[in-house]
Backbone as CSV, one residue per row, in Angstrom:
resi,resn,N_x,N_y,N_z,CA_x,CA_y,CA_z,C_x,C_y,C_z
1,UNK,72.170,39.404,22.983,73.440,39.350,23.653,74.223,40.619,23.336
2,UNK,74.514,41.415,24.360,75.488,42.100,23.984,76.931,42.098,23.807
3,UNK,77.617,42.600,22.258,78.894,41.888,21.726,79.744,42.242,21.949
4,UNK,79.448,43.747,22.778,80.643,44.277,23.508,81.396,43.357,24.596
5,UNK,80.425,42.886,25.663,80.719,41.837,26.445,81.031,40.252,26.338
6,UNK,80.253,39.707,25.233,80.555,38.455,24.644,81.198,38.335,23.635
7,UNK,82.188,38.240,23.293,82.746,38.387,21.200,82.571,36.905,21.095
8,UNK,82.667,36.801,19.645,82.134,35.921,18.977,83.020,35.866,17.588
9,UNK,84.577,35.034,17.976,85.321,35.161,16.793,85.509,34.068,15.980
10,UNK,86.090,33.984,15.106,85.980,33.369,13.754,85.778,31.977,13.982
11,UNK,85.852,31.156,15.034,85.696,29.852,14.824,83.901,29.685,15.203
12,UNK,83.727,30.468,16.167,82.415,30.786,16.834,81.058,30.989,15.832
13,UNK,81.887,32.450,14.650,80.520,32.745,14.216,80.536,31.952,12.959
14,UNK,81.944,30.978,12.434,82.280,29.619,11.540,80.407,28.400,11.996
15,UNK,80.711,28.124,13.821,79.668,27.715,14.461,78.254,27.699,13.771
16,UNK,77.928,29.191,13.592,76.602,29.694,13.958,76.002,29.151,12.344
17,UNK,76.997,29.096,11.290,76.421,28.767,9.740,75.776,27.281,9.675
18,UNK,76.036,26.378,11.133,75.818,25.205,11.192,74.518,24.770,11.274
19,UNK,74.056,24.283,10.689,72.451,23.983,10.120,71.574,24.996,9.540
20,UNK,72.483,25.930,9.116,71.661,27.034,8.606,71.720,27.126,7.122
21,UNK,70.314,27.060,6.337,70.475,26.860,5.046,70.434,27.773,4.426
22,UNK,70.486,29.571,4.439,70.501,30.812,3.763,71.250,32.110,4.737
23,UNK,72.501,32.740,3.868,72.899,33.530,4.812,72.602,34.684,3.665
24,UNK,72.137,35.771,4.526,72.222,37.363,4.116,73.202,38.107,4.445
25,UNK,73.764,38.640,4.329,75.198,39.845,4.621,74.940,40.958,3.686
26,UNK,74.429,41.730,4.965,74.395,43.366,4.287,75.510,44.188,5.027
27,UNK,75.853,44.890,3.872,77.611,45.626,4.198,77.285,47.215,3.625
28,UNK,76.561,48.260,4.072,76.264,49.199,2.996,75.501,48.706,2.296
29,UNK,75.404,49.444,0.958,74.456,48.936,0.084,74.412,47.495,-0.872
30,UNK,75.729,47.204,-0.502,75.723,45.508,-0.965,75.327,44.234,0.161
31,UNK,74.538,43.569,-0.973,74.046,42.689,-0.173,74.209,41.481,-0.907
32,UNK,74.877,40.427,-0.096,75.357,39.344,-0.561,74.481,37.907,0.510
33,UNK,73.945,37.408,-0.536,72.749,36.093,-0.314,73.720,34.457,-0.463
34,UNK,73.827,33.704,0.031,74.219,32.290,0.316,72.952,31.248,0.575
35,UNK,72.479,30.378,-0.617,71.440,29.075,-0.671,72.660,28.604,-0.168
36,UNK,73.053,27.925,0.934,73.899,27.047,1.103,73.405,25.279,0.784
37,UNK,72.406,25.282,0.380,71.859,24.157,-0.034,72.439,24.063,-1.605
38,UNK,72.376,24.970,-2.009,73.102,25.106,-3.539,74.611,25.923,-3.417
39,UNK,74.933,26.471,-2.997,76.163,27.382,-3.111,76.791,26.809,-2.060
40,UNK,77.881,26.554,-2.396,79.121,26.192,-1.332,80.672,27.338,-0.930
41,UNK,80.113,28.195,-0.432,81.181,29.440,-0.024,81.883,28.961,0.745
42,UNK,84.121,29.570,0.525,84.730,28.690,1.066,84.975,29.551,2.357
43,UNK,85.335,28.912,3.578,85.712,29.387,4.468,85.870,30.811,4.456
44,UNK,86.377,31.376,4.189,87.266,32.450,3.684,86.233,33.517,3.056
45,UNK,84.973,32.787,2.567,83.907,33.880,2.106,82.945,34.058,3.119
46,UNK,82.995,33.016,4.128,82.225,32.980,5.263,82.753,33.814,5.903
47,UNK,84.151,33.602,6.318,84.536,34.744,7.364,84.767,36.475,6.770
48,UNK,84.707,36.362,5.266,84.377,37.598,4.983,83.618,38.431,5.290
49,UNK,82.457,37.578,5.828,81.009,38.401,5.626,80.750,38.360,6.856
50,UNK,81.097,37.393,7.441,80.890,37.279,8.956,81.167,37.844,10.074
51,UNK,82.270,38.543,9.708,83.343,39.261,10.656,83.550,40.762,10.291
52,UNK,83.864,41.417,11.053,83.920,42.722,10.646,85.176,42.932,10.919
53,UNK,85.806,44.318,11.052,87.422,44.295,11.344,87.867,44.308,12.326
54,UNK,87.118,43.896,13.508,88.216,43.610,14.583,88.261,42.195,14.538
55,UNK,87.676,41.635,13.737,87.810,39.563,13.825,86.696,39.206,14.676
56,UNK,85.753,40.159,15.171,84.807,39.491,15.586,83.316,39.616,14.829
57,UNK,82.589,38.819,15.316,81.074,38.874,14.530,80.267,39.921,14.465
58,UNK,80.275,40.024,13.362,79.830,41.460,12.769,78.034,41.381,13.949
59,UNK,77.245,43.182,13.592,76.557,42.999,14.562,75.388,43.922,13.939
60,UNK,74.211,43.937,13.839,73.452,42.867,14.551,73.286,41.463,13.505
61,UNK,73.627,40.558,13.910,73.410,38.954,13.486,72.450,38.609,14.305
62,UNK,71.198,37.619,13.248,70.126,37.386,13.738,69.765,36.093,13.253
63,UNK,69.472,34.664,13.798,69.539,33.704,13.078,67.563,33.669,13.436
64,UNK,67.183,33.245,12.343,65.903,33.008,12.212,65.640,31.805,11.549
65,UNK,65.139,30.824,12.558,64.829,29.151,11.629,66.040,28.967,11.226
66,UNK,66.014,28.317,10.199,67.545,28.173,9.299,67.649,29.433,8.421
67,UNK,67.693,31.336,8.491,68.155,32.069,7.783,69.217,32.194,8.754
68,UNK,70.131,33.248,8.707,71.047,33.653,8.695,71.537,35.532,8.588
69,UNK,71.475,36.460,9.292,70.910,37.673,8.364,72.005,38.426,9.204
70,UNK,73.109,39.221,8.827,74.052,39.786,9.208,74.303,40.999,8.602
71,UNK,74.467,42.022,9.634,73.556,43.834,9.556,72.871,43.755,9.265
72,UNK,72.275,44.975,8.557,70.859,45.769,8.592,70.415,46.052,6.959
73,UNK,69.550,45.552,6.861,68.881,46.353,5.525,67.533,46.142,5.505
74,UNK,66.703,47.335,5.876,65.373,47.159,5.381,64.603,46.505,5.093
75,UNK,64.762,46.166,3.679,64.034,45.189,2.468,64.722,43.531,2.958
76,UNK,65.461,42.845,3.070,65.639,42.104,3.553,65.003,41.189,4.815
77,UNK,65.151,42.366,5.957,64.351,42.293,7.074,62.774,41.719,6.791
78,UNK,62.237,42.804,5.789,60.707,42.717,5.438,60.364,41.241,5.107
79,UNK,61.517,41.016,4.133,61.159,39.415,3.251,61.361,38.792,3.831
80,UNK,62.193,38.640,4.891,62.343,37.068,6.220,61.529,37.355,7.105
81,UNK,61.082,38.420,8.021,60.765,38.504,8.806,58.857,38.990,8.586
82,UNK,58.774,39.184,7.368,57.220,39.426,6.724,56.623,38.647,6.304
């Protein structure tokens, strides 16, 4: 989907965490992992990671099975998608 044409804001990409049991968020070189089966992040850490600064869903977001994987990093990619 392209996000120029569709946005996808905070209640939306709130949506997308729904049945999904592992989120990735790569921001630069930090990369922040969510077992949501074990870790309970509050709202507020969701839309941290989720959103970029215009309030909409950060990009590229890629839901795979129940992962979750928001931007880009390499090594990440390899281990879900390898």
């Amino acid at each position: 989907m392209d996000a120029r044409k569709n946005t996808f804001g905070p209640a939306d990409a709130l949506a997308l965490v729904e049945g999904v049991n592992e989120i990735y968020a790569m921001k630069g070189k930090r990369i922040v992992h969510y077992n949501l089966k074990k870790d309970k992040p509050s709202e507020a850490d969701l839309k941290a990671i989720l959103l970029g600064p215009t309030g909409n869903l950060r990009a590229p977001t890629i839901r795979k099975g129940r992962t979750l994987l928001v931007g880009f990093d390499e090594e990440v990619y390899r281990k879900v998608f390898g």
